[in-house]
N, C-alpha and C positions, 0 to 999 in steps of 0.2 A: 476552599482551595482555588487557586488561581490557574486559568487558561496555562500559564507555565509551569507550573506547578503538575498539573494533569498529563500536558505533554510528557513531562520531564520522566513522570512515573510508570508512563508507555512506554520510554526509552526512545523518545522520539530526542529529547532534550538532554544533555546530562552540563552539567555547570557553566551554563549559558552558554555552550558549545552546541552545534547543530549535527548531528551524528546523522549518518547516509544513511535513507530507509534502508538501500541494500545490506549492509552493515548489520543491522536489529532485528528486520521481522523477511524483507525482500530478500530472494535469494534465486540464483541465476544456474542454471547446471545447464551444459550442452548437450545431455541424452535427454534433457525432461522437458516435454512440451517446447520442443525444436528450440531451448537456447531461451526462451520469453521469461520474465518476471514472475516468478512463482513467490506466492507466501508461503513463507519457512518451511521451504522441499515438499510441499504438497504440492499435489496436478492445480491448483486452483492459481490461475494466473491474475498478478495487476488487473489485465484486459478484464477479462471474466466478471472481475467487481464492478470494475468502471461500468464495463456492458448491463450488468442487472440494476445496479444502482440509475442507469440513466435510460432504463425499460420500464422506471415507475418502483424497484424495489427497496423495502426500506432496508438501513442496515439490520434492525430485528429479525424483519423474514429472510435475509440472508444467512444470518445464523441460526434460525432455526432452519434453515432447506439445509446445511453447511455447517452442521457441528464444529466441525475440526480449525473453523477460519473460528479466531476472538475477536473481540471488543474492540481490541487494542492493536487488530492488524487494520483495521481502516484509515487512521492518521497516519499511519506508514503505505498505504496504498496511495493515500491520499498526495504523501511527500514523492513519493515515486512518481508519479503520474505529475506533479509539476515541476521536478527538478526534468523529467523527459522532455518538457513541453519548453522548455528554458533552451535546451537545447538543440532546439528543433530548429532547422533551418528552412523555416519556411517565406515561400512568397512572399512579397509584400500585395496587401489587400486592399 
């Protein structure tokens, strides 16, 4: 199976169309964790993965600390975290 192929079946991809993580697995609510990027209506925000993924954790140990996050919500974290950074208006460096 092919890198698109894999996506696709995540539902990150669907007919060489690029579908909005928010759309699939990210999801957005104004009472839950001040308004932040949550995976599908749980407490566990974008941030939170970025944060233990880039504190040394793998995605395995994150699912097993974190049952209820899958496999298949990291490529959507993953989409999330660079269509944000796309649109980040930042300085020039």
């Amino acid at each position: 199976m092919t890198r698109m192929h894999r996506l696709a079946a995540d539902g990150i991809l669907r007919r060489g169309q690029r579908r909005s993580a928010v759309s699939s697995r990210i999801t957005i609510e104004p009472g839950k964790r001040g308004g932040k990027p949550c995976i599908r209506g749980l407490r566990i925000t974008v941030w939170d993965v970025l944060g233990w993924l880039g504190a040394g954790m793998t995605e395995e140990q994150i699912l097993e600390e974190h049952p209820d996050i899958e496999k298949a919500d990291f490529p959507a974290v993953y989409q999330f975290a660079a269509e944000a950074g796309r649109k980040a208006n930042l300085p020039p460096g």
